[in-house]
N, C-alpha and C positions, 0 to 999 in steps of 0.2 A: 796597419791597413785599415781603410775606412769600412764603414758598413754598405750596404744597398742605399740606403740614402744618400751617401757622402756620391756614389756613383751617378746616382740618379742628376746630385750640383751639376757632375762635371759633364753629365749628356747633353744639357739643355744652357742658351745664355743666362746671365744673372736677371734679366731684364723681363723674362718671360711669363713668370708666375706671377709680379708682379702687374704685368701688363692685361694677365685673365682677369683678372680679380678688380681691377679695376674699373669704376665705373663713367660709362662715357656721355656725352649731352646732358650734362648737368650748367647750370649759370655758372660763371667762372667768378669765383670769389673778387680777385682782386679787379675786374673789369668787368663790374657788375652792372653798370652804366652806358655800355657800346654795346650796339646792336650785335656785334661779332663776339661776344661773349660765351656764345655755349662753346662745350668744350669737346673736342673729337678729333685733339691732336696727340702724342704720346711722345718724349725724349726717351729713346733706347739708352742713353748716357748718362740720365740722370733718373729715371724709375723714380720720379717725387709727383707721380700724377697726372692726370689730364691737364690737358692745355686747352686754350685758346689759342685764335690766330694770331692775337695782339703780344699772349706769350711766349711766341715764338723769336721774339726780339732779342730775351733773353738765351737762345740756345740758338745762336746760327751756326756757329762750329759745330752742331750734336746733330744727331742722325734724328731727325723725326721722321714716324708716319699717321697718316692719315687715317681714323675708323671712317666706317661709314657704315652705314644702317640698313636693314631688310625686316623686313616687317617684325621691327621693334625687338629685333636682334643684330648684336655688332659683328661686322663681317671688314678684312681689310682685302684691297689687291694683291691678286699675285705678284705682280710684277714688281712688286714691294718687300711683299713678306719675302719671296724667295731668294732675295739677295741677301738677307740674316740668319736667315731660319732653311732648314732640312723642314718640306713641308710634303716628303712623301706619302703615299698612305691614307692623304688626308684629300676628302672628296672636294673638289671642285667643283664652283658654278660660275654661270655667267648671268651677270645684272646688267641693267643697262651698259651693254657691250662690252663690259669688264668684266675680266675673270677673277673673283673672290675665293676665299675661304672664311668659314665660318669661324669664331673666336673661342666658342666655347659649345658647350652638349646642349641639343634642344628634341629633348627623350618625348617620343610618342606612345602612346597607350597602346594600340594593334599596329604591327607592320601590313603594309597594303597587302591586295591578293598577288599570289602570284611572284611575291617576293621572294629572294632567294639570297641574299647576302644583307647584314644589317651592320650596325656599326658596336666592334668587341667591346662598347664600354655602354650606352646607353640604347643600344638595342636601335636606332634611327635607321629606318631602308637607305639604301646604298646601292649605287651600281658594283657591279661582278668586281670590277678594278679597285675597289678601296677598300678600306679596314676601319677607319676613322671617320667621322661623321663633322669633325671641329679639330682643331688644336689646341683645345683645353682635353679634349678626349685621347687623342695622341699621346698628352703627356700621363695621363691616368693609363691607360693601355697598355705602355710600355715599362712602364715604372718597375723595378723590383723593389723599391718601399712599402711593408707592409700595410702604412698605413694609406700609400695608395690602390693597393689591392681590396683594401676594405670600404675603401670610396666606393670602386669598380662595383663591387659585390651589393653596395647600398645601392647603388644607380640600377642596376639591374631588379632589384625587388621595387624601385622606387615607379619603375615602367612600368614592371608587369601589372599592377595596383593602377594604374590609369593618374599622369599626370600632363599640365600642360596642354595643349593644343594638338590637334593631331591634322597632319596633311601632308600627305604623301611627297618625299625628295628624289621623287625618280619621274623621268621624263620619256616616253619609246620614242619621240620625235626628235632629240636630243644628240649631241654628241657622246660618244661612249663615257667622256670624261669632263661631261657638263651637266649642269639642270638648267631652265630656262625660267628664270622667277624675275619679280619687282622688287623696286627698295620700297613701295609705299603698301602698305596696306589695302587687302584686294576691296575693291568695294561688292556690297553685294548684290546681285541684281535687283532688277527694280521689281515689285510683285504687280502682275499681269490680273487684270482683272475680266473674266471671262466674261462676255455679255449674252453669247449663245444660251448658256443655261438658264439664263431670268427667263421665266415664261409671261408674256403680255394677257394680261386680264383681256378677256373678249367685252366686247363695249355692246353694248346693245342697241341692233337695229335699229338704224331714222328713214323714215320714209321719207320722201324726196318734198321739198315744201308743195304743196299745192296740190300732191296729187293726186287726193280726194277730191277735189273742187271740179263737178260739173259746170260747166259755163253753156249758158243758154241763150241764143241767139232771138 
């Protein structure tokens, strides 16, 4: 009989941990020269790396999907991942009108006020409905391999110590089983420059020209 690990192969595809780990929008080696170069495709068939669109040539029989980015985090479609992948559990959002999930853990230092569910692996707020914050967190979460409970247990002290960015993944305006964010990076507002508070120096009294001058007829 296999161990907790050998269970853990057979819960998840072969394609998956390779797929975390991997890094996306990078120049594409071999089509380093076409504007379509970066890389933010994946062969579920072949787990040999990011793609390009022009790589895709070589894998039309293979199942590819598509990353795509949120503020300098890789998140894919649902409507993608869930035809491969069991993506229960695992919080949802909606980007420009597509519903996402996130690829991997992106652990905040305090949970917002008023929170009340966070995600069991890297502590991330969370609406009531989920458990998981990513699908990298998922697979840590669930895992009985010890050495993924000892990831789990690093990521939690990793939080609590203040790491990463922090800003809240919950929405009250929201659907119960969405958040409502951008792929690009918020810009920040513009700083407002008060002019009420400058106080105007008083100028010193001019008499009006001439108005001393008696005129005598």
């Amino acid at each position: 009989m296999g161990g907790p690990g050998g269970e853990d192969e057979n819960r998840w595809p072969p394609w998956l941990r390779p797929l975390l780990s991997t890094r996306f929008f990078v120049q594409c080696k071999h089509h380093a020269d076409s504007h379509k170069s970066e890389c933010n495709m994946y062969c579920l068939d072949c787990t040999n790396g990011a793609l390009c669109s022009l790589c895709l040539a070589y894998h039309r029989d293979h199942r590819a999907i598509q990353i795509r980015r949120s503020s300098y985090h890789d998140v894919i479609r649902v409507s993608e991942i869930q035809k491969v992948l069991d993506i229960s559990g695992v919080q949802t959002y909606i980007i420009n009108s597509a519903r996402v999930v996130f690829l991997n853990e992106r652990p905040q230092p305090r949970p917002g006020k008023g929170v009340t569910n966070t995600c069991e692996v890297c502590e991330r707020s969370l609406l009531d409905s989920f458990r998981f914050c990513s699908l990298g967190c998922k697979v840590v979460g669930t895992s009985n391999d010890p050495n993924m409970k000892k990831k789990r247990m690093k990521n939690r002290v990793t939080t609590a110590s203040g790491s990463e960015e922090s800003y809240s993944s919950t929405s009250h305006g929201s659907e119960k089983s969405t958040v409502v964010q951008s792929f690009n990076p918020s810009t920040p507002p513009p700083t407002v420059v008060s002019f009420r508070s400058t106080k105007r120096r008083k100028g010193i009294p001019h008499r009006a020209p001439f108005s001393s001058l008696i005129l005598e007829f």
